[in-house]
GUKOLTI-419327 format. One record per atom (N, C-alpha, C): residue in three letters; x, y, z. Coordinates in steps of 0.2 Angstrom, whole numbers, plus 5000, padded with zeros to 4 digits. Atoms other than C-alpha are relative to their C-alpha. Layout:
<rs>
alaXYZ ...
</rs>
This chain:
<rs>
unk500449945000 unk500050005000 unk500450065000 unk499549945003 unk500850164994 unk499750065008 unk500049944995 unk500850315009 unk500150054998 unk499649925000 unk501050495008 unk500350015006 unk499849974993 unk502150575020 unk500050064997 unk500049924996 unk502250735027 unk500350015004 unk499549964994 unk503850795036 unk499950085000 unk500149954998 unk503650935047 unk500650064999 unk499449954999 unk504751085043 unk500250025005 unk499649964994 unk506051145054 unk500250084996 unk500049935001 unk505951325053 unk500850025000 unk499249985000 unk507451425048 unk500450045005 unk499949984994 unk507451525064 unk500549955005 unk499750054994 unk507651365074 unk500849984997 unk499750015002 unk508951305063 unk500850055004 unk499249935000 unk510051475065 unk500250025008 unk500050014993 unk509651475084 unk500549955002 unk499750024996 unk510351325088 unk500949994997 unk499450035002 unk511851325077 unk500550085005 unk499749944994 unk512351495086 unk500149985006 unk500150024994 unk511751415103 unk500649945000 unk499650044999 unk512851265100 unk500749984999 unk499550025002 unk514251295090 unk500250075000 unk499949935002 unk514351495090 unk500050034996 unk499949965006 unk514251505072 unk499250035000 unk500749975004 unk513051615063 unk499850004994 unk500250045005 unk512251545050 unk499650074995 unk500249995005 unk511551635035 unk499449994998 unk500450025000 unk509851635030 unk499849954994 unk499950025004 unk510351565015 unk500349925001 unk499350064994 unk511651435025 unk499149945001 unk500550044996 unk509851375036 unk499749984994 unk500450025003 unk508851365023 unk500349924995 unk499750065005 unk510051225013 unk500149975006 unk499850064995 unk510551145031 unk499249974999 unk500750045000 unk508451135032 unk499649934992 unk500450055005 unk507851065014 unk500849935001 unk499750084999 unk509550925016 unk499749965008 unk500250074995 unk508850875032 unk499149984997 unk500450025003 unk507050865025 unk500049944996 unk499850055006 unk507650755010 unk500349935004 unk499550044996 unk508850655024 unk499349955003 unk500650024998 unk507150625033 unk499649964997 unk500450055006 unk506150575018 unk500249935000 unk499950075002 unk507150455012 unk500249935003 unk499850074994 unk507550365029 unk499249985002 unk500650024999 unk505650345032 unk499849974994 unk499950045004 unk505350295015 unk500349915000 unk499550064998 unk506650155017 unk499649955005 unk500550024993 unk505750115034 unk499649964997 unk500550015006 unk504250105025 unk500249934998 unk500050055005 unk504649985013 unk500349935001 unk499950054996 unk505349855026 unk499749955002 
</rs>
């Protein structure tokens, strides 16, 4: 049976928040936004994967 998924965006904010809170760097909004669509994509295709186990 085929599925839709639907991952939850992680906001660019949170993103740029914690990499400054974690590591001190300051991220770019351009920076956050490619950390976020690669973890999206990373996300997808490990549930996916799951999925089809």
């Amino acid at each position: 049976m085929e599925r839709t998924l639907e991952i939850k965006n992680i906001s660019i904010d949170e993103v740029i928040k914690i990499f400054k809170e974690e590591e001190g760097v300051e991220l770019t909004i351009q920076e956050a936004e490619q950390i976020v669509e690669f973890l999206k994509m990373l996300l997808t295709i490990t549930v996916k994967r799951f999925l089809d186990e």
